[in-house]
BAPAZA-468873 format. One line per field, with one value per residue (C-alpha): x, y, z. Coordinates in steps of 0.05 Angstrom, whole numbers, plus 5000, padded with zeros to 4 digits. Example, Ala and Ser with C-alpha at 12.3 -4.5 7.8 and 13.67 -1.06 7.14 Angstrom:
// residues 2
X = c(5246 | 5273) .
Y = c(4910 | 4979) .
Z = c(5156 | 5143) .
//
This chain:
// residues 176
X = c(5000 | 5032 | 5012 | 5025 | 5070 | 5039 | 4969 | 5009 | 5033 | 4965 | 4927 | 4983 | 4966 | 4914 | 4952 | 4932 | 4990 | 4964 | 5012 | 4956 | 4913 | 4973 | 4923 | 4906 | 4980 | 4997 | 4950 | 4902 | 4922 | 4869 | 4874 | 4844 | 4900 | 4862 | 4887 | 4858 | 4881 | 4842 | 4862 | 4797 | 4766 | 4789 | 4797 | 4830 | 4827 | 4845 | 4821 | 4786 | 4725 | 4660 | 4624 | 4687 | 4704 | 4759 | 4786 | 4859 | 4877 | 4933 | 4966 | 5026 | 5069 | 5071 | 5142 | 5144 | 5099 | 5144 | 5208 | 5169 | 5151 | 5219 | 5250 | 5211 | 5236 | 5318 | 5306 | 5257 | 5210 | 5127 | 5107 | 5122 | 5107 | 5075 | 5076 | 5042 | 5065 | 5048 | 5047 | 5109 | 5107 | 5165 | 5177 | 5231 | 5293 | 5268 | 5211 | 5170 | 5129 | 5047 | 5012 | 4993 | 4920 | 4854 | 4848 | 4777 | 4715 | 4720 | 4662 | 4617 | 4627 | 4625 | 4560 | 4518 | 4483 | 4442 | 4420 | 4352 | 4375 | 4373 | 4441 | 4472 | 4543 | 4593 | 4662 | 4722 | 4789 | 4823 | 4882 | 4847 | 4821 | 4888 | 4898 | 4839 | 4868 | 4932 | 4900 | 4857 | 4910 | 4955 | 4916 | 4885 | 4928 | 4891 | 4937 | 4893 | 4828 | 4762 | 4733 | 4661 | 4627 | 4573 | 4528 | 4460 | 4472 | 4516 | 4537 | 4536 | 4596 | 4619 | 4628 | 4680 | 4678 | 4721 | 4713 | 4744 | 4696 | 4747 | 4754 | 4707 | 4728 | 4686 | 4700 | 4668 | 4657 | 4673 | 4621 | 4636) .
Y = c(5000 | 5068 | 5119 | 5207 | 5231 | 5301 | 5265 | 5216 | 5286 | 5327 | 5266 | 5264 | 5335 | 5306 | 5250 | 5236 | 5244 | 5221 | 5155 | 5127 | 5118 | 5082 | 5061 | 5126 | 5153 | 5137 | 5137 | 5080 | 5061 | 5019 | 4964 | 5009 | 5061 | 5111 | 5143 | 5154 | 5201 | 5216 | 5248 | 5245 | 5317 | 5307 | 5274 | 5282 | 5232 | 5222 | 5170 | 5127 | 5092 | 5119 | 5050 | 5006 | 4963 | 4955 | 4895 | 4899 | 4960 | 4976 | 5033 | 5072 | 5095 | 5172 | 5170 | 5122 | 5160 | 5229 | 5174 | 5162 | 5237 | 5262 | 5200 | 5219 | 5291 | 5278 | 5233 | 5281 | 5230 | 5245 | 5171 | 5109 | 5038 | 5004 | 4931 | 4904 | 4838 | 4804 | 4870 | 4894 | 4963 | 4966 | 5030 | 5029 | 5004 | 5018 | 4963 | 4991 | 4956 | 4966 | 4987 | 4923 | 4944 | 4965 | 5034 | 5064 | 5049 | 5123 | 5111 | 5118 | 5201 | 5213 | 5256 | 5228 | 5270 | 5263 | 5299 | 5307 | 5333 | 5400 | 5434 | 5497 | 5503 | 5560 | 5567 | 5623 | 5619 | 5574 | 5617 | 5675 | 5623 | 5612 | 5677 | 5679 | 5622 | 5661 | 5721 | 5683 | 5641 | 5707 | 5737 | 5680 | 5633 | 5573 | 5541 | 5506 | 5567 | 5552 | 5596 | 5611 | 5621 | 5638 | 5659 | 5669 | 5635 | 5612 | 5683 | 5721 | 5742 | 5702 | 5728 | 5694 | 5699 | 5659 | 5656 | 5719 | 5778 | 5822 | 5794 | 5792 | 5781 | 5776 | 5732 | 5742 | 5687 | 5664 | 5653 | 5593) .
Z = c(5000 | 4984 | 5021 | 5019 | 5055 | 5061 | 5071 | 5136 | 5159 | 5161 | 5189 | 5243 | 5264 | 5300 | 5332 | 5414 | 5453 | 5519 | 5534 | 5575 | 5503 | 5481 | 5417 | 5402 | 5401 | 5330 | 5258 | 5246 | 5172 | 5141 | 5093 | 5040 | 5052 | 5093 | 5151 | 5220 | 5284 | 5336 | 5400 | 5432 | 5418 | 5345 | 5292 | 5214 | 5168 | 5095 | 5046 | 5099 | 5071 | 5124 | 5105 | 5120 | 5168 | 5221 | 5182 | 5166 | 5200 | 5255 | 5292 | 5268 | 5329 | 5334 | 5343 | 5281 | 5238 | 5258 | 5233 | 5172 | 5153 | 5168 | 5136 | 5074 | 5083 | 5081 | 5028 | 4980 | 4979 | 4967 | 4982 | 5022 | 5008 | 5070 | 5078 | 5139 | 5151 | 5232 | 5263 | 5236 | 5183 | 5137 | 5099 | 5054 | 5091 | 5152 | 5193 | 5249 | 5297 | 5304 | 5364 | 5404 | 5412 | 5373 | 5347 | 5369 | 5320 | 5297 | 5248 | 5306 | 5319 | 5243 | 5239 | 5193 | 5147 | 5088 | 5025 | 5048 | 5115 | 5128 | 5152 | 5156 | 5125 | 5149 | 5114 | 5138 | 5139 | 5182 | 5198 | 5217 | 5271 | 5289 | 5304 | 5341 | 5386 | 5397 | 5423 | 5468 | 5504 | 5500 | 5553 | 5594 | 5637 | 5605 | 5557 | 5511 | 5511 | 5484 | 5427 | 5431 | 5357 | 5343 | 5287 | 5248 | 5182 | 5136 | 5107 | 5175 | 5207 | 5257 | 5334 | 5376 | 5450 | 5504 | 5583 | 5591 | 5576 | 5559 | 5487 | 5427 | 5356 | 5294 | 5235 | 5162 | 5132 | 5064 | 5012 | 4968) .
//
């Protein structure tokens, strides 16, 4: 199975890295190639088939998948060739062992939601939110703040509040 480098790499982002979730601490690459992370209040994943099943998949190790990536890097490579043979990973010249446990049934927290269904789509940029972020942990003591957004509809800007009442921001959205 090849697999993206830059895809293994943005999935990562997303990667748990509470040791305790020793299953979670890695990316869940499927047989069909997707890839899974999940770190509990997240999740990114790329290629992964919603209808699937859990057949043939196993656990990357973060520290692995951050080998792999930089790995790929040195060596100016865009792909890796994964072969999954008894719970051992070999990329390139290099094997890596799989996470002796079950990655989380992360089909279960997709949202499901039909044609038929009525929703309400917003789109901004995500940098901008970012930034947003920054500010707010700038001046709060919490290190990971909570943004607060709220809006109207889909083309309405977009207020952002926090805990702390000193700060309000508004984001326009984009129209797409």
């Amino acid at each position: 199975m090849i697999i993206n480098i830059k895809e293994l790499e943005a999935v990562s982002l997303a990667m748990s890295k509470d040791s305790t979730r020793y299953y979670m601490h890695g990316v869940c690459i499927e047989s069909n190639g997707g890839m899974i992370a999940t770190d509990g209040h997240r999740m990114h994943s790329i290629g992964a088939d919603m209808a699937g099943t859990r057949e043939g998949a196993f656990v990357l190790k973060s520290d692995d998948v951050k080998k792999i990536i930089a790995i790929a890097k040195a060596t100016k490579q865009d792909t890796c060739d994964i072969i999954n043979w008894e719970g051992r990973i070999t990329c390139g010249a290099f094997t890596f062992k799989a996470v002796d446990g079950n990655f989380p049934d992360w089909r279960r927290i997709v949202p499901s939601i039909t044609k038929t269904q009525p929703t309400t789509c917003i789109s901004f940029n995500g940098a901008f939110m970012a930034d947003f972020h920054k500010a707010i942990k700038m001046i709060t003591d919490n290190r990971r703040p909570h943004l607060i957004l709220q809006f109207t509809d889909a083309y309405s800007p977009i207020l952002i509040t926090c805990r702390d009442e000193r700060f309000t921001g508004v984001l326009m959205s984009v129209r797409v």
